[in-house]
C-alpha positions, 0 to 999 in steps of 0.5 A: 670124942674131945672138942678141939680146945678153946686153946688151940695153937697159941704156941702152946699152954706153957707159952700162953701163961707166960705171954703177959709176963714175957717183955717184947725185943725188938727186931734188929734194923740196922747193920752191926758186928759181934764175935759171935752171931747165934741164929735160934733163940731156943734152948740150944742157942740160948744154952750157947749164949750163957756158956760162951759168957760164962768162959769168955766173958765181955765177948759180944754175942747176938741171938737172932730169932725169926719169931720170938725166944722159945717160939719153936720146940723150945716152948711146946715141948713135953717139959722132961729134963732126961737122960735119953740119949737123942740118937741111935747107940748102935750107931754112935758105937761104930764111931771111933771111940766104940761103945766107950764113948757111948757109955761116956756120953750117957754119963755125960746126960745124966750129968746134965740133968743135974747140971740144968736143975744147979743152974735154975737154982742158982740163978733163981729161975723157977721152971716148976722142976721137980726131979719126980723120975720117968715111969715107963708102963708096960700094958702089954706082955710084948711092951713088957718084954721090950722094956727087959730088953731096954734095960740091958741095953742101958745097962750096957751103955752106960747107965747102973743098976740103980739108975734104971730100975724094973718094976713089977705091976705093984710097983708101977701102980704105987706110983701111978693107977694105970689100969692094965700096967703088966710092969714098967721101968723107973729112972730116977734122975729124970726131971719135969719142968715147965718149958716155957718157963726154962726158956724164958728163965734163959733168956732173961739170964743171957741178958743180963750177961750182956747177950743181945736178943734180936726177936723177929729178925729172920736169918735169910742167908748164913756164909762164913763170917756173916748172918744175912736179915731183912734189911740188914747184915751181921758180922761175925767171927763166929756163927752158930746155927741152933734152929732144930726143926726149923733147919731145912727151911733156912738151909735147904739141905736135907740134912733135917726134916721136921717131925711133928708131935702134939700135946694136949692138956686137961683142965685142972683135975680135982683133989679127989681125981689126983687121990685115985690116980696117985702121982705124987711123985711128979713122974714123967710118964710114958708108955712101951707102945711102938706109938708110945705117949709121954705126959706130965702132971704138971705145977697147976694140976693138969695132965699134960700128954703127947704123941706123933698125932701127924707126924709129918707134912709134905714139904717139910712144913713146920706147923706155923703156931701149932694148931691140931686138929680133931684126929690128934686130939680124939687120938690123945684122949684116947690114949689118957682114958686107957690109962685111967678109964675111971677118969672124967675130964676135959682137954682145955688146951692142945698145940703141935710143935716140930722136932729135928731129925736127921736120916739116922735119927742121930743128933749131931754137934758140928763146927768148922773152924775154917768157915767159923761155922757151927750146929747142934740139932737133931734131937728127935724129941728129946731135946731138953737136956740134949741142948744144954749139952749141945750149947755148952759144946758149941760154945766149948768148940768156938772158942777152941776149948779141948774138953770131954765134951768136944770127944763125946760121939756126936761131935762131927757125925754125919748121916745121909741126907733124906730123900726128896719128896714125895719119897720121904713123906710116904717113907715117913707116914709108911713107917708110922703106919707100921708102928701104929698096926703093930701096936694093935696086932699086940694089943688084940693077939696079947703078944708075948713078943714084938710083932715082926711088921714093928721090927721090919719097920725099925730096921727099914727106918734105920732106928733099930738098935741091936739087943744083944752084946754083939757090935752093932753091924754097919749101917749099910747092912741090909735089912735081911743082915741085921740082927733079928733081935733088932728093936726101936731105940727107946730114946728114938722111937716114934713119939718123942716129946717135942 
């Protein structure tokens, strides 16, 4: 068994080693006007900010943030830089544009990717990016299977041969010694970055692009034209609403709930450790487990790795600071000791922090131009480079742009709301469950392919994405009329990064 860390919470590792660095903003007190008001100083508003500078500039944009920039999962995520679509392709796919338009979307991600990295350098911000790829390890012969699978689906949707790859034991171990690796995926665009050093990076770069951050001001109230705070009101054409898993609690509608997800991070592993292991390609590691696990080395040498732990608290709480507690960190060492059992460590830091999802486990871009109002959430856990995205069509949108960006899939998707409590903390908590006794029902019984109690469990969550080259069948299908062949979307599958 780990201790729990002497770091514990603190936002996170990333944001505890910028604190001294990072400058105080004060709170807003008094009332005042803009064109724009922004409420979130995470990636997405802050994303938002530059691009609506960048196209129009001298136009007077506030972000308002209830704590500090990059206190929410902004500043505690996993730190991967992906092409993983944040939503469910099949369901994209009965919009409009078909799976054309899902396939456009995936190109524009992976774009994306690059578009981040051209910026940070550009602009001299160094957020310890390395573009190391993402390696997704099998360990089983029914993960393995899975990532067959996964990798026709991209290809369908979107992505080319070289951009996916499949590995076979050899080649995963050349990357990474993980012990019982069956095979593996490898996508080469895929980035590793210090989060908190990107988010602070972008607000300093707002600044200077005459962006107001206001920290510690709270929006209590959002009406068109106008964004209530303690003590004060602004006033603004345009309001863009970017609080991901923070949403429910200022909006109260169930469009969002938050999903918890947990790291922990070791302390500094020796030359000689990181020589058995290998790893110096800097990948983004994860695994095909139904739980699966996501990790990085990061700049100073750790491991950083992170799962669901528990994913969810009744009422929608959002975690406060980002405490574990012992299940989530004994549950994660576990995980790296399956990975390198050779390995001797100690976890010098674990923190939690909350991702937005919605009913369908799809991300949406919203604007009325009636009530000048719009969002961008829902990533589920894959949120980095999906908030570049999301804030450069938010700003694209409110200034009236008719842009690629603007047609993409999940520029105006709705899904249903959730379901009120306690309903929906025994649905969510239920579903992990399933995942988790299907992870060991393949695990002890070696299965050549994926438990049933995994696939009934996808399809009852609404995250099963068909397989095959059929249309994917509506959403109202029931359980029973959905494909058999049906499986977790990989860029939806429970233990995203936050």
């Amino acid at each position: 068994m780990s201790a729990i860390p002497a770091g514990n919470g603190e936002i996170s590792l990333w944001m505890t080693a910028q604190a001294d660095s990072e400058p105080t903003r004060p709170a807003l007190t008094a009332s005042t006007d803009c064109d724009v008001a922004i409420v979130g100083a995470g990636m997405t508003g802050l994303w938002a900010a530059y691009y609506l500078t960048l196209h129009a500039p001298g136009l007077r944009v506030i972000v308002l943030e209830a704590e500090q920039a990059g206190f929410g999962a902004s500043g505690r995520n996993g730190g991967w830089l992906s092409h993983l679509m944040p939503g469910n392709r099949s369901v994209y796919e009965q919009g409009p544009g078909g799976r054309a338009a899902v396939a456009a979307f995936q190109r524009v991600l992976i774009e994306a990717v690059g578009e981040v990295l051209a910026i940070l350098a550009q602009h001299g911000i160094d957020a310890d990016a390395v573009r190391g790829g993402n390696l997704v390890a099998a360990t089983t012969s029914a993960a393995m299977q899975r990532l067959r699978e996964r990798r026709d689906a991209d290809l369908r949707y979107g992505m080319a041969d070289g951009e996916v790859l499949l590995l076979d034991p050899a080649a995963v171990g050349e990357r990474i010694a993980i012990s019982g690796a069956v095979g593996g995926l490898y996508y080469p665009c895929v980035a590793r970055v210090n989060p908190a050093k990107l988010v602070l990076g972008l607000a300093r770069l707002a600044e200077t692009r005459g962006v107001t951050i206001c920290e510690h001001t709270p929006a209590r109230r959002i009406r068109p034209g106008a964004v209530e705070v303690p003590g004060a009101t602004v006033t603004a054409e345009r309001v863009l609403i970017c609080t991901e898993g923070y949403s429910d609690r200022l909006l109260g509608d169930r469009r969002l709930i938050p999903v918890n997800s947990s790291i922990i991070a070791t302390e500094p592993l020796t030359a000689g450790q990181w020589h058995r292991i290998g790893w110096t390609g800097r990948e983004c590691l994860s695994d095909a487990a139904h739980t699966f696990v996501y990790a990085q080395r990061t700049a100073d040498d750790r491991i950083a790795i992170g799962g669901r732990g528990r994913p969810y608290r009744f009422g929608s709480g959002t975690g406060g600071r980002g405490e574990i507690d012992q299940h989530t960190v004994d549950a994660l060492a576990r995980r790296l000791a399956d990975f390198f059992p050779d390995l001797r460590f100690s976890v010098a830091h674990g923190w939690s922090g909350v991702l937005g999802v919605t009913r369908d486990w799809c991300a949406f871009v919203d604007y009325d131009p009636a009530s000048g109002i719009g969002m961008s959430a829902g990533y589920a856990g894959h949120g980095v480079t999906a908030a570049n995205l999301g804030g450069r069509t938010l700003a694209d949108l409110a200034l009236g742009r008719d842009t690629d960006l603007t047609r993409l899939p999940w520029v105006g998707h709705r899904a249903r709301r959730w379901e009120p409590e306690p309903a929906r903390w025994l649905g969510v908590h239920a579903m992990y469950r399933m995942f988790r006794l299907a992870d060991t029902w393949e695990e002890c019984r070696r299965s050549a392919s994926t438990c049933a109690l995994a696939r009934f469990g996808a399809r009852l969550a609404g995250l099963a994405e068909t397989t095959d080259n059929r249309t994917a069948r509506p959403r109202s299908a029931s359980p029973r009329s959905a494909s058999r062949q049906a499986q977790p979307p990989h860029s939806q599958h429970p233990g995203g990064q936050p």
